[in-house]
Residue, then its C-alpha position, 0 to 999 in steps of 0.5 A: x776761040x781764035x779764028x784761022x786766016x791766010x796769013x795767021x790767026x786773029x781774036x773774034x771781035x764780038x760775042x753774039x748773045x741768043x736765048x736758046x731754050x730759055x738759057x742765055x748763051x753767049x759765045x764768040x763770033x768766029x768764021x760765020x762772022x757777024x752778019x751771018x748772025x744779023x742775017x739769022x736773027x731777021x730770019x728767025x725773029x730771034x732777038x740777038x744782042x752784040x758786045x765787043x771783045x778787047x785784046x791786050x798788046x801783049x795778047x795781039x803780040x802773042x799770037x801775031x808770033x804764031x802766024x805760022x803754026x797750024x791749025x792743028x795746033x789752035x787750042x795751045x796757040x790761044x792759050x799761049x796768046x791769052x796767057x804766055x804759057x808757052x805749050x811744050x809742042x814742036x812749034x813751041x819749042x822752036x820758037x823758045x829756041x829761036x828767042x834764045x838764040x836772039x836773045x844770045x845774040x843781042x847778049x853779045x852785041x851788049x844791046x841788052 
């Protein structure tokens, strides 16, 4: 899960876990955030327990590089940032274009 913002996306940070009809769930934190969660356990005597979730640089770096795709596309954008498997949809081939073009280019400059 991935979470839409202003200007981008970003990981969940935590993962709440809940027993639901006797079955340990547990899922990410997305948009209700984790107050909401602490507010819902209160109200309902519920007990609810946190952990945190970690990202790699490599995992950040990904999707800070699909800030401007959409949100019709969230499915294939974390899965490109969890795995760098790059999807073969529209906004994805324009930003496997524009790498080679940057890549041709420091190319010429002899920068790499």
């Amino acid at each position: 899960m991935i979470i839409k913002i202003n200007d981008g996306w970003k990981f969940p940070e935590h993962t709440v876990i809940y027993t639901d009809n006797e079955e340990t769930v547990e899922k990410p934190i997305g948009e209700e955030g984790k107050a909401w969660w602490e507010a819902f356990a209160k109200q309902w005597n519920i007990p609810v327990e946190f952990t945190d979730l970690h990202y790699t640089e490599d995992e950040i770096t990904r999707l800070t590089k699909c800030a401007h795709i959409g949100e019709r596309y969230a499915e294939e954008v974390e899965r490109y940032a969890l795995t760098g498997e790059s999807p073969d949809s529209e906004p994805f081939r324009m930003m496997r274009l524009e790498q080679a073009v940057a890549d041709l280019a420091m190319l010429q400059l002899g920068v790499v």
